[in-house]
VMD Tcl script that draws the C-alpha trace (Angstrom):
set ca {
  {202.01 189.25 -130.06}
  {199.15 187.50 -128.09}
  {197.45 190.28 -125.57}
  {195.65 189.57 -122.37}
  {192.76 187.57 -122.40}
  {189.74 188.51 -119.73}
  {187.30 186.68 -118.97}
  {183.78 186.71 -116.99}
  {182.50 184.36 -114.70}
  {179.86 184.24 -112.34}
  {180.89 182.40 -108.67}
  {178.34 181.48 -106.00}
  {178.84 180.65 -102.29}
  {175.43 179.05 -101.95}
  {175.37 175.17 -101.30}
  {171.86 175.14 -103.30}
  {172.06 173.51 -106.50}
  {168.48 174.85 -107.83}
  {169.84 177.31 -110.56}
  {172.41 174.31 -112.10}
  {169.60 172.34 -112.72}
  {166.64 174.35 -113.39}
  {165.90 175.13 -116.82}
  {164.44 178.62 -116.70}
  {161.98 179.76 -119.32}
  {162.62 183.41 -120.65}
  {160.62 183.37 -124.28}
  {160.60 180.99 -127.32}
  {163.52 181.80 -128.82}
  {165.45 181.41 -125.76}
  {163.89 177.87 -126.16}
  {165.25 177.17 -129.03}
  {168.60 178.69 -128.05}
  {168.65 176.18 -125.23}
  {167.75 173.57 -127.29}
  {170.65 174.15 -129.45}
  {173.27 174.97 -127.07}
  {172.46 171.29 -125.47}
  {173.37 169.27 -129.07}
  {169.29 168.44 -129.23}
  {169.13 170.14 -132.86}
  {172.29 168.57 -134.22}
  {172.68 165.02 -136.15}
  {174.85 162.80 -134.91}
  {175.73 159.38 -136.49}
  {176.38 157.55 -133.01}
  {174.09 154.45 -133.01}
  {172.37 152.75 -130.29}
  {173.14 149.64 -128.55}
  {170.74 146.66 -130.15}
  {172.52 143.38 -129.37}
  {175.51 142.02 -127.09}
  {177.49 139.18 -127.41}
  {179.11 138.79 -123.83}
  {181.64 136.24 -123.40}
  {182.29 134.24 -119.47}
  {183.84 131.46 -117.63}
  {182.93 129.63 -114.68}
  {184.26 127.58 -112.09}
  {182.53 126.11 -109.10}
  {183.47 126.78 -105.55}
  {185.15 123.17 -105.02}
  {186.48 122.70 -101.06}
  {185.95 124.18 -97.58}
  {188.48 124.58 -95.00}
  {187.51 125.65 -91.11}
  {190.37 127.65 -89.35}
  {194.17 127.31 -90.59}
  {194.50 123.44 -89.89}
  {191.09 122.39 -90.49}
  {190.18 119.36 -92.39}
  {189.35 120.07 -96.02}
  {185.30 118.81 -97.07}
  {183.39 119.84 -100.24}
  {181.49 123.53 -99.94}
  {177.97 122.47 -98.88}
  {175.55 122.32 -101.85}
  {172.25 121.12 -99.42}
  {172.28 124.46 -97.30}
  {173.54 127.59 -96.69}
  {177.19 128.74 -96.00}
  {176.54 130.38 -93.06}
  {175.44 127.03 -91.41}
  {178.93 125.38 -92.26}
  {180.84 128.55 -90.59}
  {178.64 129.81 -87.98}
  {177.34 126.55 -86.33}
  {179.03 126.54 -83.06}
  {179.92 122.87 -81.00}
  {177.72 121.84 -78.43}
  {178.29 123.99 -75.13}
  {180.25 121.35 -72.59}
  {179.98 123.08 -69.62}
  {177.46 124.03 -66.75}
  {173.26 124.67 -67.37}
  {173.86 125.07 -70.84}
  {175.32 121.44 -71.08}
  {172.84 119.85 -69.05}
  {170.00 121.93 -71.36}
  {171.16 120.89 -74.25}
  {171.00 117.02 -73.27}
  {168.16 117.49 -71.87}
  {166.74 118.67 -74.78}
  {168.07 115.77 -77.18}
  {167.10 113.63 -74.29}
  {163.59 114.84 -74.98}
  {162.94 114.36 -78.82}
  {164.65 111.22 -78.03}
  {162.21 110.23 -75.26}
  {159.26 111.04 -77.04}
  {160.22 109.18 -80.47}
  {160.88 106.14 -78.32}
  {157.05 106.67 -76.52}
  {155.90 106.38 -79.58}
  {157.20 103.25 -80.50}
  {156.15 101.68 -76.86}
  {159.88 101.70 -76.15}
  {159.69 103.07 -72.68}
  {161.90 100.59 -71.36}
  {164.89 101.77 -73.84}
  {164.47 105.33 -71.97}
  {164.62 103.68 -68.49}
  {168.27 101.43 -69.53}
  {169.47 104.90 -71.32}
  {169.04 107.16 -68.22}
  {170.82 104.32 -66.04}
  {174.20 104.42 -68.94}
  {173.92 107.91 -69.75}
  {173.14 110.23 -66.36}
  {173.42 113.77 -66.38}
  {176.88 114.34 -64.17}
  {175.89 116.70 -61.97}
  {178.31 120.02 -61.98}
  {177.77 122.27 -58.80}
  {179.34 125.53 -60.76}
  {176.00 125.51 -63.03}
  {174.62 128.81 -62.96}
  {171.04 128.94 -61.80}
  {168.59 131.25 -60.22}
  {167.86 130.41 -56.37}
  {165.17 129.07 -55.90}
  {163.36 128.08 -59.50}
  {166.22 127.52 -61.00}
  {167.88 125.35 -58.82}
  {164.79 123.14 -58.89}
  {165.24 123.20 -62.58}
  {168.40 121.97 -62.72}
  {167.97 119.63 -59.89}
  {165.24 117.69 -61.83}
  {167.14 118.02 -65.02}
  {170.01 115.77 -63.24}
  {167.61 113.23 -61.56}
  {164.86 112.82 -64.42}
  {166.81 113.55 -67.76}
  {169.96 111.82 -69.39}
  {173.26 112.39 -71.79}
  {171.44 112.48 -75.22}
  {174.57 114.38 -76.23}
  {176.75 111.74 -75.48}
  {174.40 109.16 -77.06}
  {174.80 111.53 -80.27}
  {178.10 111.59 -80.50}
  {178.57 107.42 -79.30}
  {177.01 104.78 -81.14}
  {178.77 101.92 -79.61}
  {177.90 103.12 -76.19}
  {174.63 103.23 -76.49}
  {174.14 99.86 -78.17}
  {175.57 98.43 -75.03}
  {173.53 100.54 -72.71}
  {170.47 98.36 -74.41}
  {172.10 94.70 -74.39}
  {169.37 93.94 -71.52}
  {166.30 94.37 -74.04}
  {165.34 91.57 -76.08}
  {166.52 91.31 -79.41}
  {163.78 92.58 -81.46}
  {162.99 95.37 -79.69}
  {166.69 96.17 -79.10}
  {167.11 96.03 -82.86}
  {163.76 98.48 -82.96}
  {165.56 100.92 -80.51}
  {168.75 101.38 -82.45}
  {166.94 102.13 -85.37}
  {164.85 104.89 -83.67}
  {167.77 106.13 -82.37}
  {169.63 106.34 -85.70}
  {166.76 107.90 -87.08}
  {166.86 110.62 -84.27}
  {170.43 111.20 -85.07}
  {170.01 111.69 -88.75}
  {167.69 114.35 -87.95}
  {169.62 116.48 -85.56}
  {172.50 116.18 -87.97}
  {170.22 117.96 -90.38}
  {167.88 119.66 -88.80}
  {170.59 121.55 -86.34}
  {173.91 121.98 -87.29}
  {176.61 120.82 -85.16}
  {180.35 121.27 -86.84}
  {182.75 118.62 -87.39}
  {185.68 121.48 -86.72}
  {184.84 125.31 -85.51}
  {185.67 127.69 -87.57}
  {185.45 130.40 -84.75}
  {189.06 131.99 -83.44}
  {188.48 132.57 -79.62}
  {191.98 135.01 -79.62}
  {190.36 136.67 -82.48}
  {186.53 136.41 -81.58}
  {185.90 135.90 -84.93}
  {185.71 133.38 -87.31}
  {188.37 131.86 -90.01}
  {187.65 129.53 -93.38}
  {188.86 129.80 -96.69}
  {186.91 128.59 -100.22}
  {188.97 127.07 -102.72}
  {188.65 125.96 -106.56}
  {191.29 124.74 -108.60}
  {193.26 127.41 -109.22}
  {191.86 130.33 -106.71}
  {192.33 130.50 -102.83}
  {189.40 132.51 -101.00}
  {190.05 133.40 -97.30}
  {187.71 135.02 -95.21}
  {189.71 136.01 -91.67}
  {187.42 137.72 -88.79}
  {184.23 137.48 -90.04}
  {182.35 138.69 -87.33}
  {178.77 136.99 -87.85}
  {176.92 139.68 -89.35}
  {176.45 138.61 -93.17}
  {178.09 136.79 -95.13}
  {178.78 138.32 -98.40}
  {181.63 138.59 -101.17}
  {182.89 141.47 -99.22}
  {184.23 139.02 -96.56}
  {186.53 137.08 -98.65}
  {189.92 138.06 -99.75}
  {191.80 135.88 -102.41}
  {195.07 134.85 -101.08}
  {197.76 135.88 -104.01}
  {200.66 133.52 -102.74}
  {198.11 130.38 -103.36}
  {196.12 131.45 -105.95}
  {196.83 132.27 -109.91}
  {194.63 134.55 -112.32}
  {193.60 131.07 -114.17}
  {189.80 130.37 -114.51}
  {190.01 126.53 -115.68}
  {186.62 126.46 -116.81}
  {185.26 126.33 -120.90}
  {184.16 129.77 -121.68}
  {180.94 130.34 -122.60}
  {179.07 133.12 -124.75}
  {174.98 134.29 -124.96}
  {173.72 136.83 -126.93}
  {171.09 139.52 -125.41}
  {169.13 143.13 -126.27}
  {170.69 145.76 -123.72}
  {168.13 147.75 -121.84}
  {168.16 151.23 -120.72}
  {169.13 151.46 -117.56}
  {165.90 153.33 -115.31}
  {165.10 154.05 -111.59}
  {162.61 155.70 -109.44}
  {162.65 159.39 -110.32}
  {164.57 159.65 -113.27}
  {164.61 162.79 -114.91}
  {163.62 162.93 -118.53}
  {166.09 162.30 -121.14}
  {164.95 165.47 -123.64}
  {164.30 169.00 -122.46}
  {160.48 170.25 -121.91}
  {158.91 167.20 -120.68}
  {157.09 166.34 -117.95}
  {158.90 164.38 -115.29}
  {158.23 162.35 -111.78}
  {157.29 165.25 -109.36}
  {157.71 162.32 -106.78}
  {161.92 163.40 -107.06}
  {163.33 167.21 -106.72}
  {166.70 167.40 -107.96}
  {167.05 170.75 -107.63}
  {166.50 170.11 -103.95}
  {169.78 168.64 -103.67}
  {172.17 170.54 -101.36}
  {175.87 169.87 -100.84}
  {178.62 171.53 -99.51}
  {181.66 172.21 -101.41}
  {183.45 169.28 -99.60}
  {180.55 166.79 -100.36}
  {182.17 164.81 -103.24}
  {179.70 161.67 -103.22}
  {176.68 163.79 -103.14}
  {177.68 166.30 -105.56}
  {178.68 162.75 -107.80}
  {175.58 161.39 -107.07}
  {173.77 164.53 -108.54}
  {175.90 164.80 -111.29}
  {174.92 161.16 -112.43}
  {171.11 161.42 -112.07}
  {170.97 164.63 -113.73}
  {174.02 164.49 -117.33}
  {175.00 160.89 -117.50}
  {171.80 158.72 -115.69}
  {170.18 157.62 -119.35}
  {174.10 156.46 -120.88}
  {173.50 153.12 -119.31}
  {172.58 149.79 -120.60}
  {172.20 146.60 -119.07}
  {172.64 143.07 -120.34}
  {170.92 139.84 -117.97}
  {173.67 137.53 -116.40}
  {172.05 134.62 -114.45}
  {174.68 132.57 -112.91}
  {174.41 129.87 -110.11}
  {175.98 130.47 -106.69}
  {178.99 128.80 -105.44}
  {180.52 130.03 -108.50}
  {183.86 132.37 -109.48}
  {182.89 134.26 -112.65}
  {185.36 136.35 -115.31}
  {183.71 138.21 -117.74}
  {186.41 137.38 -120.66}
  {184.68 139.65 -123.77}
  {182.03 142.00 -124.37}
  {180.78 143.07 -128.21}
  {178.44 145.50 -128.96}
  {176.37 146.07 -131.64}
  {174.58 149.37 -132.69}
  {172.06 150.69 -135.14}
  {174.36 151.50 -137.57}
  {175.93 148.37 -138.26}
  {179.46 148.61 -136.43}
  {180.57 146.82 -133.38}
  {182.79 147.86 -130.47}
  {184.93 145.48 -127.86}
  {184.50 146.97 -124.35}
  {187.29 146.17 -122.42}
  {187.05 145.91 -118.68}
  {186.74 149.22 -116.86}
  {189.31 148.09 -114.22}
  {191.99 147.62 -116.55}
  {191.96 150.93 -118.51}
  {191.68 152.72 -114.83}
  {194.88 150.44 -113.52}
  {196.61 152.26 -116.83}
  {195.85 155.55 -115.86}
  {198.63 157.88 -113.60}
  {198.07 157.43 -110.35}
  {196.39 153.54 -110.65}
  {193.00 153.18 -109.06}
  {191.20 154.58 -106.40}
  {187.85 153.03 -106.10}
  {187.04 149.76 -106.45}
  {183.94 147.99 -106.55}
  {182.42 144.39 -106.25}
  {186.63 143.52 -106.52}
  {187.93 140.79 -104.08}
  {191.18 142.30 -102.11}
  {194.63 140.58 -103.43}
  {192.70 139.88 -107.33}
  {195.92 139.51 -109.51}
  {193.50 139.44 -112.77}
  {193.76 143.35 -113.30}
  {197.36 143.31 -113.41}
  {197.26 140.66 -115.80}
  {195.11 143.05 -117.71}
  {191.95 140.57 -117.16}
  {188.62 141.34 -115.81}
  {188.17 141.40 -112.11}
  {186.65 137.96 -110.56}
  {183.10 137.96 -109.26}
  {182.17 135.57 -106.15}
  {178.59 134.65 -105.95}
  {178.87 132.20 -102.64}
  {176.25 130.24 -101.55}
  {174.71 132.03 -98.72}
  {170.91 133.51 -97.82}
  {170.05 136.78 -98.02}
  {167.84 136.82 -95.14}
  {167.27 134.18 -91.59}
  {165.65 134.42 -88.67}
  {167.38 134.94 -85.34}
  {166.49 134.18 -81.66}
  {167.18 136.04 -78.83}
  {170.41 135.86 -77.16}
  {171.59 133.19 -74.84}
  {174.87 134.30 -73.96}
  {176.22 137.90 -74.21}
  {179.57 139.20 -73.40}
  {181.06 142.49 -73.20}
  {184.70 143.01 -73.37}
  {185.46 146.18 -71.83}
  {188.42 147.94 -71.29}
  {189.08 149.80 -67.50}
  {192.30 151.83 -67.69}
  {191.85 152.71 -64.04}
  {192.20 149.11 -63.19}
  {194.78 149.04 -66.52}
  {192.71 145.65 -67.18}
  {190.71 144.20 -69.93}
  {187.39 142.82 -67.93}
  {184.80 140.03 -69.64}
  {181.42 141.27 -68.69}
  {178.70 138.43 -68.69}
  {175.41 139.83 -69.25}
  {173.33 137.40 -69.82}
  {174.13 133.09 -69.46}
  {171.97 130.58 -70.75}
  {170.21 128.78 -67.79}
  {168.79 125.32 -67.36}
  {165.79 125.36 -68.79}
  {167.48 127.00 -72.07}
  {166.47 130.60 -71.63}
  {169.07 133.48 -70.64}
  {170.04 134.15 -67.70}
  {170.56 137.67 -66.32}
  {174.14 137.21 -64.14}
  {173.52 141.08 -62.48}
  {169.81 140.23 -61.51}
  {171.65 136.50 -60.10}
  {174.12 138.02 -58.15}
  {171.94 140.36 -56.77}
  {169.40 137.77 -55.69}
  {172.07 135.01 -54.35}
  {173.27 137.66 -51.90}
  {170.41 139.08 -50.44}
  {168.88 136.19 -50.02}
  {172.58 134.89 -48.38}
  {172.44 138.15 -46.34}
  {168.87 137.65 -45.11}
  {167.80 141.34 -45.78}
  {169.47 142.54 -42.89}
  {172.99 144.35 -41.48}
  {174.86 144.25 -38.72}
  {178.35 146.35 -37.91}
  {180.80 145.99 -36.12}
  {183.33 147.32 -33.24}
  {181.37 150.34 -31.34}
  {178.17 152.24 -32.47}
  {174.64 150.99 -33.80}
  {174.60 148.79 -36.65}
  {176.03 151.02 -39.80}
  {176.75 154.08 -37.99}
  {180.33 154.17 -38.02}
  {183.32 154.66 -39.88}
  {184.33 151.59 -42.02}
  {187.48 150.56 -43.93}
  {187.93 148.21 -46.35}
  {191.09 146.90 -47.83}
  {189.97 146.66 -51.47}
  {186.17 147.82 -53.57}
  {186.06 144.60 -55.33}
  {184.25 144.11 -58.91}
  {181.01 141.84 -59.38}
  {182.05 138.18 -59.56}
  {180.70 138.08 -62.89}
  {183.33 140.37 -64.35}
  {186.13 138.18 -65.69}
  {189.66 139.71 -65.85}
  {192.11 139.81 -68.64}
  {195.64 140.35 -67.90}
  {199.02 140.82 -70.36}
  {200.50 137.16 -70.63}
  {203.15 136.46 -72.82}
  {203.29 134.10 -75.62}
  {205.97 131.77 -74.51}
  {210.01 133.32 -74.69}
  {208.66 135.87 -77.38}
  {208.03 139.37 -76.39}
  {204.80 138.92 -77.82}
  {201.98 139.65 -75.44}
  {197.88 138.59 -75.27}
  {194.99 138.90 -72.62}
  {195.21 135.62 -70.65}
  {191.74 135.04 -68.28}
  {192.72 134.91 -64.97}
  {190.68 134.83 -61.51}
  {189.83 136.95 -58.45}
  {191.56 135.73 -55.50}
  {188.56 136.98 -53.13}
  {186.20 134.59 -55.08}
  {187.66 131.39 -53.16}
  {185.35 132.89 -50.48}
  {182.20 133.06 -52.59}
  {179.96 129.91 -54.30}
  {181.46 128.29 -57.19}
  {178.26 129.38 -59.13}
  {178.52 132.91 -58.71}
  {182.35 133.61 -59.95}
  {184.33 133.60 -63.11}
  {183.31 132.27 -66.53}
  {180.12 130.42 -67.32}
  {179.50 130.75 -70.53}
  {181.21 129.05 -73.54}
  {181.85 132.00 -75.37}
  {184.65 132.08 -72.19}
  {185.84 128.63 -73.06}
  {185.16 128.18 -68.84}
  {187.04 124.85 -69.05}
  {190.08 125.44 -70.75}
  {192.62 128.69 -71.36}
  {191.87 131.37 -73.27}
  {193.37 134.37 -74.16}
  {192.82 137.06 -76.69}
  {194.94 139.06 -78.91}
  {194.82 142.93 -77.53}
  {193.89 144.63 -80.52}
  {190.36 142.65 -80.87}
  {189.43 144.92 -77.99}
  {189.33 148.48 -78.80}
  {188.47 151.71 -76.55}
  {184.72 151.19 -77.13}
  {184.83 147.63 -76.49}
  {183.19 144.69 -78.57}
  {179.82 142.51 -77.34}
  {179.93 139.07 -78.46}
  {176.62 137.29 -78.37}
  {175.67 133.34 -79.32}
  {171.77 132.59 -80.79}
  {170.26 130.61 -82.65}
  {169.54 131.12 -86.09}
  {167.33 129.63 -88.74}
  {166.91 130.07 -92.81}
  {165.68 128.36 -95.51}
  {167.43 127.23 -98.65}
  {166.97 127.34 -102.28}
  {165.15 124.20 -102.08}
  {162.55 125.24 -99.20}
  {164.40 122.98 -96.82}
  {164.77 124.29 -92.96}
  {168.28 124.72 -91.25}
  {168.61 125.97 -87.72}
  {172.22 126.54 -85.96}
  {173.71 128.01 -83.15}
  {175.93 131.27 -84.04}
  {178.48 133.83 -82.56}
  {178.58 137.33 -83.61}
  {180.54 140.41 -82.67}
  {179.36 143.78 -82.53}
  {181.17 146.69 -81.35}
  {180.93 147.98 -77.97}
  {179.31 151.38 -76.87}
  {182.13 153.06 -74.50}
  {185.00 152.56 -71.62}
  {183.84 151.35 -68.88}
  {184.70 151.10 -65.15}
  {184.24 148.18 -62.48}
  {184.95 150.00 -59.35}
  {188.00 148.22 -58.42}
  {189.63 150.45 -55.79}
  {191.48 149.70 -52.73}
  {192.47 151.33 -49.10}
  {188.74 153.04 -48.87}
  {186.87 154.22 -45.84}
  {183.38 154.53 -45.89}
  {181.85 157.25 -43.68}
  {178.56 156.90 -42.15}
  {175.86 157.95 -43.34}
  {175.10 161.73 -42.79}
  {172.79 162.50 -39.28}
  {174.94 159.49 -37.35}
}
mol new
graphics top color blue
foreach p $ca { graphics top sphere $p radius 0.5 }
foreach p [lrange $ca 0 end-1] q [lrange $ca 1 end] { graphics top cylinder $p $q radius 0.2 }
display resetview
């Protein structure tokens, strides 16, 4: 018969972790007790790692597609990825429109100057005027003179881009040498906006989404990356599509042989007991609570297992999909050992994985019992970006039960944003001439007032439930004010292209949650490998801070002021 068994142990409620990791000194033979009790006086025949023989295979990133129906092109080996996806069209409507020409119309103008083809600039503002749109947001005053001289003095250089066969005839009155001269400054000019700016063949941004959609594709392996939001591109945003891809790496594997080095970081405590280590890091500073898994992990690491790692050099190019296929090691004692992929001998365990990492969602290579794929795209790790042109808020008002498009900020005519509360502001005090009269009986103000409806700024766009054809599917449709028939074309509704102000737009429902989103369009520049300089217009999303309210109310009555 097996009695009872009792046993000892000491429990602590304290979240300090000092007496875990301390090693406290009592005498010399306690030392040596420690020393023992840790395995630091017993033999062991484990070797160490002294040479790998790692095993791989490539395949290059072969086609790009923008949206769902997109036309397929080669991924862009001359500059970053992020130029390819983020570049945004030309805007097409209001200031920004006539800015933006004017702006072409400017490089333009001065590469002619400099060729003593003045004349050319004279016959290309007569074919190619600015058409002058009276819902162009503008300042009063300033920047209504801006915008005025932008329509009398500049031209189309946009449409001169985009239109060689125009602008040929818009120069049939020069002679034919110079005309000849001309064309070939202007082809010149267009080869370097195509590659100094980017402007896409086909957007890749999803206004019902405000986000944007492409997919990467080799030969066997379909990469989609659906509602990037602008931010940075990484291998994060890409998910592999496992009804048009297979776990097939066509490429010739490939094998190097390398010395594994000790993993070490900043801090690391000592490998052996009673030496001196970093003061610079306190590890038995570290407090956690019982419920603080990652920290507790994260101490654990640093402090038992932080010297059981080696490393072994990888340099691969980007724009590539990379297996790791075999890894051998070699130790000090003459024997070799195949490491198989840590993802496949957690998928075997009960339960199947729970943390992933550096894994593209929908990989079918674990199942197979391969190693995971590793995406190395071709993007920068660091750009440059301006300030914002256009801003948007989405906003949701559950007072008004509406989903309102906020304009913040516009860009104006001279290219510069445009603050749409300090506009609106302006227009109508300037419209009311600083002063205010009442009406019916009493002085001026001092009397009761009623008013059918508080309405919200003109620059707050609504969004109301439309439905998606006979389906009972439903999305924000933009829709108008009726009271902003009575107010100037360039103080209502959308102005911005983030707004798509000339066509429909709606927006699916859930893009807009209770904090809102902010959608803002900049330009941004980087460098690539090769030191070359790309600059682009982009969109990006950010979430919102909270709810908001407009103030739409109706059936009010204002009471005068108090002392009437």
């Amino acid at each position: 018969m097996i009695g009872p068994w009792d046993r000892v142990e000491g429990s602590s409620h304290d979240d300090d972790l000092d007496s875990g990791v301390e090693a406290r000194i009592a005498d010399p033979l306690w030392m040596l007790a420690r020393q023992w009790q840790v395995g630091e006086l017993r033999g062991d025949d484990a070797g160490s790692p002294v040479v790998t023989r790692l095993a791989w295979s490539t395949v290059a990133l072969a086609s790009y597609q923008a949206g769902q129906d997109g036309p397929t092109e080669p991924v862009p080996s001359t500059g970053p990825l992020e130029r390819t996806v983020e570049a945004a069209p030309p805007p097409r409507h209001g200031a920004a429109a006539a800015s933006w020409a004017s702006r072409l119309a400017m490089r333009l103008g001065r590469r002619l100057t400099r060729q003593g083809l003045a004349d050319a600039i004279d016959l290309l503002r007569a074919g190619f005027p600015l058409a002058v749109d009276d819902t162009a947001v503008a300042m009063a005053g300033p920047g209504a003179t801006a915008i005025a001289l932008e329509y009398r003095r500049g031209f189309d250089a946009a449409a001169i881009l985009d239109d060689p066969d125009r602008t040929a005839q818009a120069l049939d009155q020069l002679p034919g040498d110079r005309r000849a001269q001309a064309l070939a400054v202007i082809d010149g000019w267009r080869d370097d906006v195509r590659e100094r700016i980017g402007v896409p063949g086909y957007d890749a941004w999803q206004p019902h989404r405000l986000g944007y959609r492409f997919s990467l594709t080799t030969d066997a392996v379909v990469l989609t990356a659906d509602g990037y939001d602008g931010t940075h591109l990484d291998w994060y945003s890409f998910d592999v599509d496992p009804h048009a891809s297979t776990t097939a790496v066509t490429s010739t594997t490939q094998t190097a042989s390398a010395i594994p080095t000790p993993v070490r970081y900043s801090g690391m405590p000592a490998p052996r007991w009673w030496a001196f280590e970093d003061g610079n890091v306190h590890f038995g500073d570290i407090a956690a609570d019982p419920g603080d898994i990652g920290r507790l992990l994260l101490a654990d690491y640093a402090t038992v297992y932080g010297n059981d790692w080696h490393s072994v050099p990888l340099r691969l190019p980007i724009g590539t999909l990379t297996r790791i296929d075999g890894l051998r090691v070699f130790d000090t004692m003459g024997r070799h050992v195949d490491v198989p992929p840590a993802a496949v001998l957690d998928d075997r365990k009960p339960g199947g994985r729970a943390f992933r990492l550096y894994e593209l969602t929908g990989d079918p290579s674990v199942g197979s019992g391969l190693a995971p794929l590793l995406l190395l795209p071709p993007t920068v790790s660091g750009s440059e970006v301006g300030p914002a042109l256009d801003r948007v808020e989405f906003v949701r008002d559950e007072a008004a039960n509406l989903v309102w498009a906020v304009e913040r900020l516009v860009e104006g005519p001279v290219g510069t944003p445009l603050d749409r509360l300090q506009q609106w502001r302006t227009t109508t005090k300037a419209a009311a001439g600083g002063t205010g009269t009442g009406t019916g009986t009493g002085t001026g103000t001092q009397q009761w007032r009623y008013r059918l409806a508080a309405l919200a700024p003109p620059y707050w766009i609504p969004f109301v439930p439309t439905r998606i054809g006979d389906s009972a599917q439903v999305r924000l449709g933009r829709a108008r004010m009726r009271e902003w028939e009575f107010l100037d074309r360039s103080l209502v509704g959308a102005q911005s292209d983030l707004l798509q102000p000339d066509r429909p737009m709606t927006l699916d429902e859930e893009e807009v949650p209770t904090g809102g989103v902010t959608v803002e369009r900049r330009w941004r520049a980087a460098r690539w490998t090769d030191g070359t300089l790309h600059v682009w217009q982009q969109r990006r999303r950010s979430p919102g801070s909270t709810e908001r309210s407009s103030g739409l109310r109706w059936d009010i009555l204002d009471a005068p002021p108090s002392g009437s």
